[in-house]
C-alpha positions as CSV (number, residue, x, y, z in Angstrom):
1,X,15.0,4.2,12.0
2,X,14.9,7.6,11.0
3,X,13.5,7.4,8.0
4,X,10.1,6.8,7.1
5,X,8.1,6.6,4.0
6,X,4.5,6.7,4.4
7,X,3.6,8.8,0.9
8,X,4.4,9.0,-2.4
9,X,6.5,12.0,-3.6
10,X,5.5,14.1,-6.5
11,X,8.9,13.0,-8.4
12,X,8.6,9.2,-7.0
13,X,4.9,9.4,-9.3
14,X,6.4,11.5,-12.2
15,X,8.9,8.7,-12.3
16,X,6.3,5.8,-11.9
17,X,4.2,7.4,-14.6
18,X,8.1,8.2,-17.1
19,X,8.1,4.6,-17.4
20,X,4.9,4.3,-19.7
21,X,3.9,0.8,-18.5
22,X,1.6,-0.9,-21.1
23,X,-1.2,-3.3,-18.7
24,X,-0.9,-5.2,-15.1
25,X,0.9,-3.8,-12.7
26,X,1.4,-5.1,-9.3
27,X,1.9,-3.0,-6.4
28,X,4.0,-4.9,-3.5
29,X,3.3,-3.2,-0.4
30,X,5.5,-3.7,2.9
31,X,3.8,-2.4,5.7
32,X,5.3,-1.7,9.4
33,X,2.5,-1.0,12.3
34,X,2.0,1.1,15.3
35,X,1.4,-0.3,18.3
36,X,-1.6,1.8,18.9
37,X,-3.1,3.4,15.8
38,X,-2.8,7.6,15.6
39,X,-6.1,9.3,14.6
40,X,-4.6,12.5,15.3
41,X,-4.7,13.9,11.9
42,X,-8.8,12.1,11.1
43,X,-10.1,12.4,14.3
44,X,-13.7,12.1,12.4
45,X,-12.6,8.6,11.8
46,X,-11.3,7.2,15.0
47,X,-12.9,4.8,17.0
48,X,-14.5,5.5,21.0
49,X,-11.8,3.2,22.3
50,X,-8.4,3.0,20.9
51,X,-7.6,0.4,18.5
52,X,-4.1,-1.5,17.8
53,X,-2.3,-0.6,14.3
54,X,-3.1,-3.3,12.8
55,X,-6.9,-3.3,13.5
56,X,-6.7,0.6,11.8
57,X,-5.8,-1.5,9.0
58,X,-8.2,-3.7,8.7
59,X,-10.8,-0.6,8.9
60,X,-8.7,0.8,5.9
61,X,-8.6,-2.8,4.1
62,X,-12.5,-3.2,4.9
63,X,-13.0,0.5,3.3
64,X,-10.9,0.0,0.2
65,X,-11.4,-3.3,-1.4
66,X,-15.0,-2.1,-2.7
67,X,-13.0,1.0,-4.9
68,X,-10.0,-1.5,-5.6
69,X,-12.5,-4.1,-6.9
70,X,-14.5,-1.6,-8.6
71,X,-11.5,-0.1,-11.0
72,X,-10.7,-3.6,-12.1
73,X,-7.7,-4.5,-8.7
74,X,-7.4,-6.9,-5.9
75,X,-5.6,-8.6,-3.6
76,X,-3.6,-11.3,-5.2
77,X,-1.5,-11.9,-1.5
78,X,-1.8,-11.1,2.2
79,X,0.5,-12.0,4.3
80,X,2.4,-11.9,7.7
81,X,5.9,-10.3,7.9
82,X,8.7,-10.4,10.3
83,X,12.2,-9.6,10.2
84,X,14.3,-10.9,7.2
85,X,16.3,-13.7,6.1
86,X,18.7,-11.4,3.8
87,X,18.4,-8.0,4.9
88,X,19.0,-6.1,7.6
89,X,18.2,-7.5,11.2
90,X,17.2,-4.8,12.7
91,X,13.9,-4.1,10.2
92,X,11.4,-5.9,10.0
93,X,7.7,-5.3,8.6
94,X,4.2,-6.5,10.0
95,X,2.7,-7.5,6.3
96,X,3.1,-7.8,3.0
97,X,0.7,-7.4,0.3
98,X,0.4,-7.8,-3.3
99,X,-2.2,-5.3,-5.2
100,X,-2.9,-6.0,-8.6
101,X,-4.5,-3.4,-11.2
102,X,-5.0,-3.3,-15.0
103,X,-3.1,-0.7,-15.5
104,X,-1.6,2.6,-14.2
105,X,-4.5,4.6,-15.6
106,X,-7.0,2.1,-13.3
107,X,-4.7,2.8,-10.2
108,X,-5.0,6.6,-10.6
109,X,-9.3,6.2,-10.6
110,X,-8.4,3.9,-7.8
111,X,-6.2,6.5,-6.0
112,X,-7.7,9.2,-6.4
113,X,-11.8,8.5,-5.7
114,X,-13.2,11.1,-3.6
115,X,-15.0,8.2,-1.5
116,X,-11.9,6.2,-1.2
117,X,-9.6,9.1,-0.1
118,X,-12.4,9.7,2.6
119,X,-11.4,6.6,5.0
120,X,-7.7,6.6,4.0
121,X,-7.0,8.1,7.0
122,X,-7.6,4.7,8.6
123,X,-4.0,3.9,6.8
124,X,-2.8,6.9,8.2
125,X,-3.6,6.1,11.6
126,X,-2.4,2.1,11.5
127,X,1.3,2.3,9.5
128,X,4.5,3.3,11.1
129,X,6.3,3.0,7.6
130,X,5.9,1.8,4.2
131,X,7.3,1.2,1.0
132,X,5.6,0.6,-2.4
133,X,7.3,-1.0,-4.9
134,X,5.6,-1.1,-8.3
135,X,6.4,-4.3,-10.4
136,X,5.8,-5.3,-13.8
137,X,6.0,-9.1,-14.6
138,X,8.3,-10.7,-17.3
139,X,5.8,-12.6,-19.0
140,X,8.8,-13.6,-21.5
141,X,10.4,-15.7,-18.7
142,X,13.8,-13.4,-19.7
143,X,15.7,-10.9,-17.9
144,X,17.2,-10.0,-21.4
145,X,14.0,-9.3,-23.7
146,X,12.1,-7.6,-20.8
C-alpha cells in the first residue's frame, strides 16, 4: 500500500467543521500497527527496550483517556480487526475503535490540550495507517429525514 493516512489535512478539518454538526459525534477509528513501534520522531517518549506497535498504543490509550474523559468523550468500542469480509483482501486493520464526544467543539479542547498533544507521539510511534471516519447517528431511524 502506498498510501497512508496517519493525520488529518487542513481541508479534511475545514470540511469536518463545513458540516456544522449540532451534538454527539462518534469518531470510528481503524487502526493498522507496526510491527515494532518508531520513536524516531519523540525520542523523549520511547521506551529503554523496544516495544511492539501495539504496546505504543496502549501507552497512547493509557495517556489519553484522562483528556477524552475529561472534555465529556469515551470509548464506546474496542475491538480486534483483521482483514475484511467485503472489502479488499489484501487490507486489513489491527483495531477498531469507536470514540464518542459531545460535540465537535469538545473534540477540538480534546485535540488540541497542550498535555494531551505531549504523549501523542506514542500514536505516532505504534500506527502504520489510519483512517478516521466521523459519524453522526440517525436518531430518526430514516435515511430520508436525516
Amino acid at each position: 500500500m502506498s498510501n497512508r493516512y496517519l493525520e488529518p489535512t487542513q481541508k479534511s478539518g475545514a470540511a469536518l467543521f463545513s458540516r456544522k454538526i449540532q451534538g454527539e459525534i462518534i469518531m470510528l477509528n481503524l487502526l493498522r500497527f507496526r510491527e515494532v513501534a518508531d520513536y524516531s520522531l519523540n525520542p523523549e517518549l520511547k521506551p529503554t527496550d523496544p516495544i511492539s506497535g501495539r504496546a505504543a498504543y496502549q501507552k497512547y490509550i493509557d495517556h489519553t483517556l484522562p483528556f477524552l474523559e475529561a472534555t465529556g468523550g469515551g470509548i464506546v468500542f474496542l475491538g480486534e480487526g483483521g482483514g475484511y469480509l467485503i472489502g479488499p483482501e489484501e487490507e486489513r486493520w489491527d483495531l477498531a475503535m469507536l470514540i464518542r464526544q459531545n460535540s465537535l467543539t469538545d473534540f477540538m479542547a480534546f485535540a488540541t490540550h497542550k498535555e494531551y498533544l505531549a504523549g501523542i507521539g506514542h500514536r505516532t510511534a505504534a500506527v502504520e495507517d489510519s483512517r478516521l471516519l466521523p459519524l453522526v447517528e440517525l436518531k430518526s431511524g430514516s435515511l430520508i429525514n436525516a
